[in-house]
C-alpha positions as CSV (number, residue, x, y, z in Angstrom):
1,X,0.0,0.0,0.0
2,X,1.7,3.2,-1.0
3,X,0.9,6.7,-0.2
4,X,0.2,9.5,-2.9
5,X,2.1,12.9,-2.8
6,X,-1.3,15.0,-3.3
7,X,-2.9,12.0,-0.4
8,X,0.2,12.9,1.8
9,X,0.2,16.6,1.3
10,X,-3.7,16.5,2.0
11,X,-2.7,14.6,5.8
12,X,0.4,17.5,6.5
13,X,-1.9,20.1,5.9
14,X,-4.4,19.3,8.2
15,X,-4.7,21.3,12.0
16,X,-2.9,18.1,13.2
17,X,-0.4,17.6,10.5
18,X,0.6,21.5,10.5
19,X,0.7,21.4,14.7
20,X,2.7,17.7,14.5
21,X,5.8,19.7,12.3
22,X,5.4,23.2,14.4
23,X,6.3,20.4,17.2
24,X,9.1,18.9,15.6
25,X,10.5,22.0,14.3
26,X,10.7,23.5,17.1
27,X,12.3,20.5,19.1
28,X,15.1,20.5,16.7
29,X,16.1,24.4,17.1
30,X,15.8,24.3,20.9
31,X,17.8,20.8,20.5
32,X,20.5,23.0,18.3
33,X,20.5,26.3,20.5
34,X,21.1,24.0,23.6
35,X,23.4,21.6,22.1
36,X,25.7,23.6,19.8
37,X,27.0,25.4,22.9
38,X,27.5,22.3,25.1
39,X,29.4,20.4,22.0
40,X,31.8,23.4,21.6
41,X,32.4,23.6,25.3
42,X,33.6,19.7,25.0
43,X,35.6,20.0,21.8
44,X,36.7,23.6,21.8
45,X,39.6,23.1,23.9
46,X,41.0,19.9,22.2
47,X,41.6,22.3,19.1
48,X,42.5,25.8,20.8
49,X,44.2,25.7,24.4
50,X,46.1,28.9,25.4
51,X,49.9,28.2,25.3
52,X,51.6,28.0,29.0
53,X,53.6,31.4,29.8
54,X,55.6,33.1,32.2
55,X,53.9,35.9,34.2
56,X,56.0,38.3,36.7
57,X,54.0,38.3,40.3
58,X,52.8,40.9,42.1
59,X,51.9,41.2,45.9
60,X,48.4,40.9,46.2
61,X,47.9,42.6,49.7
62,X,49.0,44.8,52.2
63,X,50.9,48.0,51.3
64,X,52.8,46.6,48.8
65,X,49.9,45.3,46.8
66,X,50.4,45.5,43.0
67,X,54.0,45.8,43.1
68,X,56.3,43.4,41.6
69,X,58.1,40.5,43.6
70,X,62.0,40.5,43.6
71,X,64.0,38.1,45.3
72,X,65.1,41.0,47.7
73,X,61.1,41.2,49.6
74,X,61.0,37.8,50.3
75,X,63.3,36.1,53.0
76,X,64.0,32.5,52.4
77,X,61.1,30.5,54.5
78,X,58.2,33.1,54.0
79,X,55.4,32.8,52.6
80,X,52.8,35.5,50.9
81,X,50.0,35.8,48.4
82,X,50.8,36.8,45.2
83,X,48.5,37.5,42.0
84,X,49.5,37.5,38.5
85,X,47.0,37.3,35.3
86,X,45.2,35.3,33.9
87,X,46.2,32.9,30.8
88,X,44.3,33.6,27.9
89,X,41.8,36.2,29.7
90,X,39.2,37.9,27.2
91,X,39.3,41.7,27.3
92,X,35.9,41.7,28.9
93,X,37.2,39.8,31.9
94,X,38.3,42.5,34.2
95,X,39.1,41.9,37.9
96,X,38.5,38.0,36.8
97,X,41.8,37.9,34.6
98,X,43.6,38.2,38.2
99,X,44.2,34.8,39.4
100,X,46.4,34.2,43.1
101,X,49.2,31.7,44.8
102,X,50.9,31.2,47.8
103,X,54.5,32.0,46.9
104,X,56.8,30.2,49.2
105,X,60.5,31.1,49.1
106,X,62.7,27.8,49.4
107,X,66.0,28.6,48.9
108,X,68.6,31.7,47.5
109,X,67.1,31.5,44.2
110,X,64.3,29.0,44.1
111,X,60.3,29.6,45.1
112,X,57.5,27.2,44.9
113,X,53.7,28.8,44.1
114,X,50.6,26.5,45.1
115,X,47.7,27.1,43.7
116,X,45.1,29.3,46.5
117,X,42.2,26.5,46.3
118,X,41.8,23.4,48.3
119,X,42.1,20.0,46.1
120,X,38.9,18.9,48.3
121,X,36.4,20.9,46.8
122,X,38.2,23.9,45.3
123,X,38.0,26.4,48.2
124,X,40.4,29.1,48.5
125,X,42.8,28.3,51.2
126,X,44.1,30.5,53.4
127,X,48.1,30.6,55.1
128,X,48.6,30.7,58.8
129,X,52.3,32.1,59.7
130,X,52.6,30.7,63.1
131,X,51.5,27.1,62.5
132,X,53.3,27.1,59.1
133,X,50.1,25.2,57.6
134,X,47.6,26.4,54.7
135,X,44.1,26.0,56.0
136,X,41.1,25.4,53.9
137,X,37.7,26.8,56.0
138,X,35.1,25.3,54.1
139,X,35.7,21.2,55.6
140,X,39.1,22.0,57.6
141,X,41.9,20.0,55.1
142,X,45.0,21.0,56.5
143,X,48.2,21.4,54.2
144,X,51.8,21.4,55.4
145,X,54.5,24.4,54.3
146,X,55.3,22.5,51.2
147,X,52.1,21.5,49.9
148,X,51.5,18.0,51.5
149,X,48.1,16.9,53.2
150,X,48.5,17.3,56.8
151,X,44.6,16.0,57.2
152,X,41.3,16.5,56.1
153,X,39.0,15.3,53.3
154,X,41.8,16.8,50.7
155,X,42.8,14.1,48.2
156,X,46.2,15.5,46.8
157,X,48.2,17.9,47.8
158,X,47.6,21.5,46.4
159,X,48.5,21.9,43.2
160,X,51.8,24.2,42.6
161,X,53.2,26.3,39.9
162,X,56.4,26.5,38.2
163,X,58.7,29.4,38.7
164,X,62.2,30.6,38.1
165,X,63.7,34.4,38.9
166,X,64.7,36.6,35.9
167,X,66.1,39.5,36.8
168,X,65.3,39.3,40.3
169,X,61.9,39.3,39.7
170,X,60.0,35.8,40.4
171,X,57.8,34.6,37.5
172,X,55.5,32.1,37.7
173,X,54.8,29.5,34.6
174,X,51.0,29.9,34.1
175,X,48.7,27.5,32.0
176,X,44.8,27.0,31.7
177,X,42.9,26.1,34.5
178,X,42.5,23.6,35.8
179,X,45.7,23.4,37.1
180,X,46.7,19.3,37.5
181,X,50.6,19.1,38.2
């Protein structure tokens, strides 16, 4: 049994026919405006990942915030929070392009920056002097001075950034979040 053109153009064109493909259509362009988006988030990155680079740190507070870190503000042990930009920020981002570390001097020449969230649940942890710990105040993981999980529900220790000093000024090696090294 086969079906006519003119028979089959008589059953689209019908009230239920004409509402049947308004259904459908419009399905398939909320399917496309919801699913364009979430298939460029996936592949996007595979094809277009900022390159890593060096950014010169900055203090990020007290009353030397803003200025540039050189090897002679730092004393070998100490630790403070530094900010440096972004990688890859769009021109829109603003105050969002900043990112932060704990920058922990280790030796004459050498630092090591950890990341400022928790590898629990991404909270930004916070440095206390005295104890020489980072603390995370959202479930209470504790970190040792160089990085290591003291206790808590952390997983891993924090996650750290390369540097190296050029110039006397302390640069750290910044890539695309997330940061897993």
């Amino acid at each position: 049994m086969s079906i006519s053109i003119p028979t089959l153009t008589r059953k689209l064109m019908t009230r239920e026919g004409f509402l049947g493909i308004f259904t459908l259509s419009f399905g398939a362009l909320g399917g496309l405006a919801v699913g364009i988006p979430i298939i460029g988030y996936i592949f996007v990155p595979l094809f277009k990942q900022p390159a890593e680079r060096w950014q010169t740190v900055t203090f990020s507070n007290g009353p030397k915030s803003g200025k540039t870190i050189t090897l002679s503000q730092i004393a070998v042990g100490d630790t403070v929070e530094a900010s440096f930009e972004a990688n890859g920020p769009v021109p829109w981002a603003g105050r969002t392009a900043v990112q932060a570390a704990w920058l922990r001097r280790t030796g004459q020449n050498s630092f090591i920056a950890y990341a400022v969230y928790c590898t629990h649940l991404g909270c930004p942890i916070h440095w206390l002097n005295e104890p020489k710990i980072f603390l995370c105040p959202c479930h209470g993981s504790v970190f040792n001075a160089d990085g290591t999980v003291a206790g808590g529900p952390a997983p891993r220790p924090l996650f750290h950034y390369e540097t190296r000093v050029v110039n006397g000024r302390v640069q750290i090696k910044t890539h695309p979040l997330p940061i897993y090294s």
